[in-house]
N, C-alpha and C positions, 0 to 999 in steps of 0.2 A: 501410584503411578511409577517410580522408582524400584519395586517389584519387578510392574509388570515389563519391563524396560528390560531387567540385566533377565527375565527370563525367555521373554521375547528375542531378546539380541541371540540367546543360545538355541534357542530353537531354530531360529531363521541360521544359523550357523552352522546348526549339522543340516537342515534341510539342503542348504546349497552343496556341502559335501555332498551330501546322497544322491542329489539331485532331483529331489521330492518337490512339491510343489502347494502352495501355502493359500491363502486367502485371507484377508484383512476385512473386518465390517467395522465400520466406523456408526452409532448409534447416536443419535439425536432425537429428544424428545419435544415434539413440537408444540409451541407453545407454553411450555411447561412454566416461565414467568409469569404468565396470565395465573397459574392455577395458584402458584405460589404467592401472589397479589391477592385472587379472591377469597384464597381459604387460606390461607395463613402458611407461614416453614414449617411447622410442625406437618401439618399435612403432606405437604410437599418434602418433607422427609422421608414421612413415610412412606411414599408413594413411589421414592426411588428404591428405597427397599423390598417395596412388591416387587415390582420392575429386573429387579436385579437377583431375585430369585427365581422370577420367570425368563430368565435370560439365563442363568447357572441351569436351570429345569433342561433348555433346549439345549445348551453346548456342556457337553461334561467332558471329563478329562479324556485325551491328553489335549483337548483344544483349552486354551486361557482367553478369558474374561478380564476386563479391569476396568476403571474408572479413570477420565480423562481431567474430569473437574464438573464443576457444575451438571448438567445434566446430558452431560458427552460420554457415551460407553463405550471399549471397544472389545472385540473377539477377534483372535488366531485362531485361525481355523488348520489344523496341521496334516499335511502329508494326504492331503484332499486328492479321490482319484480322478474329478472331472470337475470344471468348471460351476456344472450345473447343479453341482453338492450345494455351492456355498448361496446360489439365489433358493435352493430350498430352505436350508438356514435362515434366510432373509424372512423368507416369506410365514416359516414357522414364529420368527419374532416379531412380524408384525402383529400375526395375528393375535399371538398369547398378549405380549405387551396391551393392545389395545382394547381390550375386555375391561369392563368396568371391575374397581375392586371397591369394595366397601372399607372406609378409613372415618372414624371419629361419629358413626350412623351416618355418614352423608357416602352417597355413591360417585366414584370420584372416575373419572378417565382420562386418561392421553394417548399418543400415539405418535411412533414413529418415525421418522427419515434413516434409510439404513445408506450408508455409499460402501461399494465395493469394492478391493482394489487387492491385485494376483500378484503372488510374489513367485518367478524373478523375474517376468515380463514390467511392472510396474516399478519395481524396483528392488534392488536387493538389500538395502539398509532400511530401520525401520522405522527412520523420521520419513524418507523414499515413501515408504507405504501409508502411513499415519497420514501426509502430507496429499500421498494421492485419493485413497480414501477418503478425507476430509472434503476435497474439493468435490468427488461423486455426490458424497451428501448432500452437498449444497445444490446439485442439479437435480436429488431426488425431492428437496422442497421448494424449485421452481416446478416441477412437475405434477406438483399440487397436492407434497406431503402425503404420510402413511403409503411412502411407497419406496423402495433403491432404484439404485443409480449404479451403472458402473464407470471407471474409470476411463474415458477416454481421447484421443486427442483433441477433441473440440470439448472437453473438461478442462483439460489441461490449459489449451487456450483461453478458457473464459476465468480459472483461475489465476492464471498468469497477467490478465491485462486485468481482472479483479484489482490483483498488489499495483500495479501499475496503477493504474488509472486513481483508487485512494490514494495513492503517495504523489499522485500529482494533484488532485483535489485540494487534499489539505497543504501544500504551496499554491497554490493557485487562490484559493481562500483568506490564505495570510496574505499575500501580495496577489490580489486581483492581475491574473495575465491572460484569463479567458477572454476568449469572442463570442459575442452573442450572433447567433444567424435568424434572421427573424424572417418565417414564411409564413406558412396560413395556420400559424397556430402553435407547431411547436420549437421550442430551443434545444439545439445541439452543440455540444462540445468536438471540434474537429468533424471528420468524417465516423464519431462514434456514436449510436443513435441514443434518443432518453430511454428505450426499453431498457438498454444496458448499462449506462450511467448512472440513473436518477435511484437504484434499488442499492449499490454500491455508496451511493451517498447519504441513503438514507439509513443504513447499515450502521456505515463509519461515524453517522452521528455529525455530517456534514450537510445534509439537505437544508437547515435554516439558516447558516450564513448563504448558501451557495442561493435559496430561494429568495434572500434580502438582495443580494449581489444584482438575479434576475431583474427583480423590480426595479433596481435603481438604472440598472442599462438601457429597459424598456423604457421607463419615464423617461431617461435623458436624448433617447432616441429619437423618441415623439416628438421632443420640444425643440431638439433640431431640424426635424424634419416640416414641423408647422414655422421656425423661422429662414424655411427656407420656399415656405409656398405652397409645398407642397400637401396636397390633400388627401389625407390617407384615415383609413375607416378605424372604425376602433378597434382596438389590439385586445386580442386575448393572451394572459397570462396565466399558465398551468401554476396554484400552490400547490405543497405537497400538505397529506391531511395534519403531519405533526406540526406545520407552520404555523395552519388556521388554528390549530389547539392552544398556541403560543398567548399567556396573555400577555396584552395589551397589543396583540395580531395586527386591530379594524387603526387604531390609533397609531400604529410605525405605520401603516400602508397610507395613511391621511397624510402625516407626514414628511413620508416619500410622495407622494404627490404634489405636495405644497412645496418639498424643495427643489422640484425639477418645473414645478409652474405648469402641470398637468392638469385636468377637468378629470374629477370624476369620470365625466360621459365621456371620456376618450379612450377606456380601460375599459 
């Protein structure tokens, strides 16, 4: 990483002299924990090794390659004469990348998410680049992976309230200061909807306090609203799947019901 960094920093530094024009792909391999789970790191070593010579195959010098960590790649694509270079680049590494490679006799695959992001329009430093890139890729696996992304202002927005919205979660978590809005079914934070909150939370590894949280305001809801007369039909609460996987899940949720003084049949 450190390499690729002080040689990056001088490429992008005579480019802007020149006034040449750069391209950044940012490489994420989708799923790659799953593969590194079922068949073990040894495999999944090897496998970024394929990967990373199928990726040296398609970009060769003077364009630079490196590794970010874990299964995060990136490519400088250098002195690029048209935008449209660097989505052929993309689309050549999807494809090579996603081609089965045989590792240990078992036939192994992955694939995937490229983000794209144009240096000096995106930016001209190469955390700027790194940083906008990163956030394309994350729009090319809402878009339903083995596919790019490029950088753009409604990128930008959704990475920006991305950091926001976790850095208010996890305070919000520690000291509960949400509102629950309860309609015909789903809970919203603010005017920001669950499409965009609940994948952020579930990311940051906050969806199971913040889905404890829900239950407990639902329940305490109900048992105000029935000691106030009011007759209201039974409430649906969205879990997320990592909650229900949670054990001892059926036993907190019994729980939470017995200490808000809720029925079963009102949930």
């Amino acid at each position: 990483r450190q390499t690729f960094d002080e040689r990056a920093g001088r490429i992008l530094a005579s480019a802007y002299a020149g006034e040449k024009s750069c391209a950044l792909l940012f490489i994420d391999l989708d799923n790659f924990r799953l593969l590194n789970n079922g068949y073990g790191h040894r495999v999944g070593d090897q496998m970024l090794a394929i990967v990373a010579s199928r990726i040296r195959n398609a970009i060769t010098e003077p364009h630079l390659v490196g590794r970010r960590g874990g299964d995060e790649l990136v490519a400088l694509l250098v002195d690029i004469p048209r935008g449209e270079y660097a989505v052929d680049v993309a689309k050549e590494l999807i494809r090579s990348i996603s081609e089965p490679a045989r590792i240990l006799g078992m036939e192994v695959s992955v694939t995937p998410s490229v983000g794209i992001s144009f240096f000096p329009q995106d930016g001209i430093e190469l955390d700027s680049l790194l940083n906008a890139a990163d956030a394309a890729m994350y729009q090319a696996k809402e878009s339903g992976r083995q596919t790019y992304a490029f950088y753009t202002p409604t990128v930008a927005r959704r990475a920006d309230l991305r950091l926001r919205l976790e850095h208010r979660l996890r305070k919000a978590v520690e000291a509960p200061v949400l509102v629950l809005v309860v309609d015909s079914g789903d809970a919203e934070l603010g005017d920001i909807p669950p499409a965009e909150f609940i994948p952020i939370a579930e990311e940051s590894g906050l969806i199971v306090a913040l889905g404890e949280w829900v239950l407990h305001e639902a329940c305490r809801a109900r048992r105000d609203w029935r000691m106030q007369g009011l007759d209201i039909p039974p409430l649906s609460i969205n879990m997320a799947g990592v909650q229900l996987r949670q054990l001892g899940c059926v036993e907190g949720l019994i729980n939470i019901l017995n200490e808000h003084d809720v029925s079963p049949n009102d949930i």
